[in-house]
C-alpha positions as a Markdown table, in Angstrom:
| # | Residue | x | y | z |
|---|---|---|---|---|
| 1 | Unk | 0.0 | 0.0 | 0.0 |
| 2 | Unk | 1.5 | 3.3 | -0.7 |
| 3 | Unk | 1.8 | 5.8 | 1.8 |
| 4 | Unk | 3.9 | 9.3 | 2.3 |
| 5 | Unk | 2.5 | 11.7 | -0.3 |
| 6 | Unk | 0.1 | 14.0 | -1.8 |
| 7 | Unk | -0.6 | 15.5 | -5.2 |
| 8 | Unk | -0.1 | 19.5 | -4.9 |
| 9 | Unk | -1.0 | 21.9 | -8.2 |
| 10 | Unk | 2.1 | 24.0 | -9.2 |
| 11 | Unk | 1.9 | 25.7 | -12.1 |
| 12 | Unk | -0.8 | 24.5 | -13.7 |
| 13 | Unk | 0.9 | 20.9 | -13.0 |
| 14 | Unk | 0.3 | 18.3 | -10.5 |
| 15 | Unk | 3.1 | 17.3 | -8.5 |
| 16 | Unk | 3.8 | 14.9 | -6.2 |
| 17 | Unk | 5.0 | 15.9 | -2.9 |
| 18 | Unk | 6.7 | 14.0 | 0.4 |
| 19 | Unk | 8.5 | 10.3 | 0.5 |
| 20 | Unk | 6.5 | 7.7 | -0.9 |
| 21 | Unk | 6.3 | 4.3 | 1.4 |
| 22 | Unk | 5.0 | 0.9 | 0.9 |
| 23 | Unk | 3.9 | -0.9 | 3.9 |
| 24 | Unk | 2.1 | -4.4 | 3.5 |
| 25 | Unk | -1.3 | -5.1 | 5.0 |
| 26 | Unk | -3.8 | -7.7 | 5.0 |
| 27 | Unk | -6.1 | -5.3 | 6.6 |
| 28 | Unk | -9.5 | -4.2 | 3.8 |
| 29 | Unk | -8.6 | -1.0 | 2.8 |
| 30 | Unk | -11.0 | 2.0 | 2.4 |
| 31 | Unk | -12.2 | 3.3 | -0.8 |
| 32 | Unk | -9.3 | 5.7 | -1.2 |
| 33 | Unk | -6.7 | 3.6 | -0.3 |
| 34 | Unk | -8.2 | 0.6 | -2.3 |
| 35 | Unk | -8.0 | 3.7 | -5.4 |
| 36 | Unk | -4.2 | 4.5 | -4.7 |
| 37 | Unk | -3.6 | 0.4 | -4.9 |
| 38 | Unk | -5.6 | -0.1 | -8.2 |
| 39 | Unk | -3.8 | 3.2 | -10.0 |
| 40 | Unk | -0.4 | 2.0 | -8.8 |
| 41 | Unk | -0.8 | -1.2 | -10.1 |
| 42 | Unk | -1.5 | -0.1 | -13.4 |
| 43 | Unk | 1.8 | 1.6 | -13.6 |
| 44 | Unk | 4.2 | -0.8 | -13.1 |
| 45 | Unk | 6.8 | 1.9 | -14.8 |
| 46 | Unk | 6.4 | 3.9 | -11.7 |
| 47 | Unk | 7.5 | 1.6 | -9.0 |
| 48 | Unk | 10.3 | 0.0 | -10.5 |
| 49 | Unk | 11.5 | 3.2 | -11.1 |
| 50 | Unk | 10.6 | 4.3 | -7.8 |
| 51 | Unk | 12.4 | 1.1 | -6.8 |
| 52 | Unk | 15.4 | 2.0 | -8.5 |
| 53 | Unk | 15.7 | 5.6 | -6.9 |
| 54 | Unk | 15.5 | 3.3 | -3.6 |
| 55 | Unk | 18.0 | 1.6 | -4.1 |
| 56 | Unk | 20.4 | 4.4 | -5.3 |
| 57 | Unk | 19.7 | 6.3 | -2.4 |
| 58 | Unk | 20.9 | 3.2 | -0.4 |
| 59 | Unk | 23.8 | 2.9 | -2.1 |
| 60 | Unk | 24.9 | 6.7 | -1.9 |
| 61 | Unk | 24.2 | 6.2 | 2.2 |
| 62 | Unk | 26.6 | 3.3 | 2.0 |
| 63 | Unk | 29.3 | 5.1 | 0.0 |
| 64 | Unk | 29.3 | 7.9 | 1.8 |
| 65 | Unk | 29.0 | 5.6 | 5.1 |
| 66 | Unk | 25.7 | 7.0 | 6.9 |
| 67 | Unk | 23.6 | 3.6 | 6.4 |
């Protein structure tokens, strides 16, 4: 389930704003929730990619020795 972020207008543009966080649950979501779940899934693109960011942030933490 993601978790961590909102959608803010900027410019005539929607942005996305705060660090987005998965958490697992076997609770029943509520309608919006079940909505964020549904639009995620459909865009595979985005969490690998956001996947990948993960990662390299990880990585940086390591090289520079703050993990």
């Amino acid at each position: 389930m993601p978790a961590g972020v909102c959608v803010v207008k900027e410019n005539g543009k929607k942005v996305l704003v705060g660090q987005l966080s998965y958490f697992s649950t076997n609770a029943p979501l509520c309608s919006v929730c079940e909505d964020m779940k549904w639009a995620l899934e459909d865009k595979a693109w985005f969490i690998e990619a956001h996947e990948d960011y993960l990662y390299q942030i990880q990585v940086k933490k390591q090289l520079l020795g703050q993990s």
